[in-house]
N, C-alpha and C positions, 0 to 999 in steps of 0.2 A: 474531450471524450466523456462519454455517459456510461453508466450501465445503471442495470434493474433488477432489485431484490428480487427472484421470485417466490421468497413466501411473501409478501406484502407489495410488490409493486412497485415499492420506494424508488425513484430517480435519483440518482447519488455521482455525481463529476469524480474523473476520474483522472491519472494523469502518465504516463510513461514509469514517473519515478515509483510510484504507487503500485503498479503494474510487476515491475520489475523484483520491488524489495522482496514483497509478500509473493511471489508464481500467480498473480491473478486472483489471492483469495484475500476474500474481504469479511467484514461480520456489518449487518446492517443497524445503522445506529437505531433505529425504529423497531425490528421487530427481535433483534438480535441475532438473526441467522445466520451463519456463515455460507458463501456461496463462490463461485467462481466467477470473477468480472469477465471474463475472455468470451464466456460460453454468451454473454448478454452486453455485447461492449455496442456501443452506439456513434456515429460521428454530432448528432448533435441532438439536442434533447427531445427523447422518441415519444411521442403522439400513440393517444391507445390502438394496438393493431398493431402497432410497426416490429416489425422481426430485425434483431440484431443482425451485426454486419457482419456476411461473412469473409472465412478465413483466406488470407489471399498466400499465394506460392511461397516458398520456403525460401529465403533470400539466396543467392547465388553468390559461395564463399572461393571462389578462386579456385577452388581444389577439384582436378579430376583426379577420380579413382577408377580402377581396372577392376570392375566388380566380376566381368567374364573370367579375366586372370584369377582372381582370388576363389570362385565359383571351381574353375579348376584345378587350385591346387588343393582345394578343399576334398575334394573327389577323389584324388587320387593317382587322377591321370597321368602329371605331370613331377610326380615323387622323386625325389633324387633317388639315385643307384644304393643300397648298402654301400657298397667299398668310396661312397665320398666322403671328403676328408669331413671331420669333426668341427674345423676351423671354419670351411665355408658352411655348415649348416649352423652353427650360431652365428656365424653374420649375417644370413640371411635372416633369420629372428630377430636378431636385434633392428637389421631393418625395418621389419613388420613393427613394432614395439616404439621405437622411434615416429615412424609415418602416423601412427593412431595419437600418441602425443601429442604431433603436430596438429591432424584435424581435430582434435578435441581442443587443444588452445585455440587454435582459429575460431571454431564453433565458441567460445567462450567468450573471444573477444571481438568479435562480432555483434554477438546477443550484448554486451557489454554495451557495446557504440551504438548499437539499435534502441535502447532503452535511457538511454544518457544515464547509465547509473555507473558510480565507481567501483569498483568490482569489491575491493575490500565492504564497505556496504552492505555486500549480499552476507545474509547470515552463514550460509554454506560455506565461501570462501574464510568469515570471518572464522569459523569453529578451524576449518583447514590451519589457518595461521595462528591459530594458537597453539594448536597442536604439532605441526612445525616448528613451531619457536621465533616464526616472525615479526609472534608482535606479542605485546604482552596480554593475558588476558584482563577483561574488564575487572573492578572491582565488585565483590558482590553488595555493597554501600547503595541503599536503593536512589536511584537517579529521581533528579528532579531539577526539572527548565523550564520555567512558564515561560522564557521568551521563545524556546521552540514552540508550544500552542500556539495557534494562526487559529484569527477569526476569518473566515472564508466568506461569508454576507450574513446581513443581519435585516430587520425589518420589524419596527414599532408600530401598533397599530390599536384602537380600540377591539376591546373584544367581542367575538360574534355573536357572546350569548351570554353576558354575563355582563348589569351596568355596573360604572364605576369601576372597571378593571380594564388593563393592559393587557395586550398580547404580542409577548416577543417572541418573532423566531429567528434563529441564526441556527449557523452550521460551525464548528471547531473540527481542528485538526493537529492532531500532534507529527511534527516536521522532524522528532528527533529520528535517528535510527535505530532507539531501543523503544521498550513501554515506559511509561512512567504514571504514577498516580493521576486521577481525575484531579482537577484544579475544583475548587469554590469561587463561585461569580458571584461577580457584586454589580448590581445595576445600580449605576445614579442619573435619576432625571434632572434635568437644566433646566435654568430659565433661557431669559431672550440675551442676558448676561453671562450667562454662562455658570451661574452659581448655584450648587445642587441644591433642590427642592424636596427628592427624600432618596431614602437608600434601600436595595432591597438587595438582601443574601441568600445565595441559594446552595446548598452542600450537594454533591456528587448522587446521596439520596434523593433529592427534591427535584434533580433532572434527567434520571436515570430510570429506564424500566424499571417494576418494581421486583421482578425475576432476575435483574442484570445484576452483576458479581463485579465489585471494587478492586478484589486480588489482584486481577491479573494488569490490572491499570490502562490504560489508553494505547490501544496497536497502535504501532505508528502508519502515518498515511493514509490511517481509516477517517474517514467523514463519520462525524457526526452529528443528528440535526437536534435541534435545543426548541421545544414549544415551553415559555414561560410564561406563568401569570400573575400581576404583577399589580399595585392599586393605582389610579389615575388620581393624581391630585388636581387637574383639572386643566383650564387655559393657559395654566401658567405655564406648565411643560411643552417647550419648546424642542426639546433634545436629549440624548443619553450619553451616559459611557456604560461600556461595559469591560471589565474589568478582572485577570485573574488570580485568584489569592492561592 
């Protein structure tokens, strides 16, 4: 799945899990706006003109409800007597009370299995259990996993307008469930050998808008795209790594 920034256009892959963590909102690694992927979601990478997909039926959770019954007891019509016992009108509430639990966990776990996400995951649920006491809360110790960062594609190329330069562009992604700091990339060009040719470092400033803010570190599941530039030492460069520090 696709969606598209609309301050800037930007085409950005998207995925259930991604969908799910964040309710659809995303921030675009290009111009940095935050937008709703739902309202712009695509089945496969949209062409200029093409109007996102729309929304289709509300999945069908097992559960009928008496909305005519509850319509009238709402009204009044159907009121118990004064002189009925106290006993049966709290049973019947707790009925009510019960039955709403019920469709709201359904509706929960449902959306759960529809998204492939683990319900703990969701930050709603996770705030829920802490507050609970089901699980312990995180540490406030700021997190850090470069092997959660995923490179998602990547692409070496001379530059379109500048001789004797590189132009890398790839996309990252932070996989973890929380934020965590921008990483520092390290590009190294190869030979036909495989032995680096030269290195080149780039800090969180050097591939970041120059408005974008380091604080809040990498949402998770958000794409982000990377144009770097970079020097061609010439034939010899056969290949890269790209690398996060």
């Amino acid at each position: 799945m696709y969606t598209r920034c609309k301050g800037c256009h930007t085409v950005h892959p998207v995925n259930a899990s991604l969908l799910a963590t964040a309710g659809g909102k995303f921030r675009c690694g290009k111009c940095k706006k935050t937008g709703n992927a739902l309202e712009a979601l695509f089945d496969e990478w949209p062409q200029a003109g093409d109007r996102p997909t729309a929304p289709g039926p509300i999945p069908d959770l097992g559960l009928t409800i008496d909305l005519a019954g509850a319509k009238v007891s709402r009204s009044g019509e159907d009121e118990p007597a004064e002189n009925e016992p106290a006993s049966r009108k709290s049973l019947m509430r707790f009925a009510w009370v019960t039955m709403a639990l019920v469709v709201i966990i359904a509706v929960t776990i449902k959306l759960a299995d529809y998204f492939d996400q683990p319900l703990l995951e969701v930050p709603a649920i996770q705030s829920a259990a802490n507050w609970l006491g089901f699980q312990a809360p995180r540490s406030a110790e700021e997190f850090r996993d470069l092997a959660q960062i995923h490179l998602v594609n990547r692409d070496l190329r001379s530059h379109p307008f500048e001789a004797d330069m590189l132009q890398l562009t790839a996309t990252i992604v932070n996989r973890a469930s929380t934020p965590q700091p921008y990483p520092d990339l390290e590009i190294i060009l190869l030979d036909a050998s495989g032995q680096p040719v030269s290195r080149s470092l780039f800090r969180p400033a050097d591939y970041l808008a120059e408005d974008a803010s380091t604080a809040a570190g990498m949402t998770p599941q958000a794409y982000l795209p990377l144009v770097l530039d970079l020097p061609d030492p010439g034939q010899v460069a056969v290949g890269f790594e790209l690398n996060f520090l």
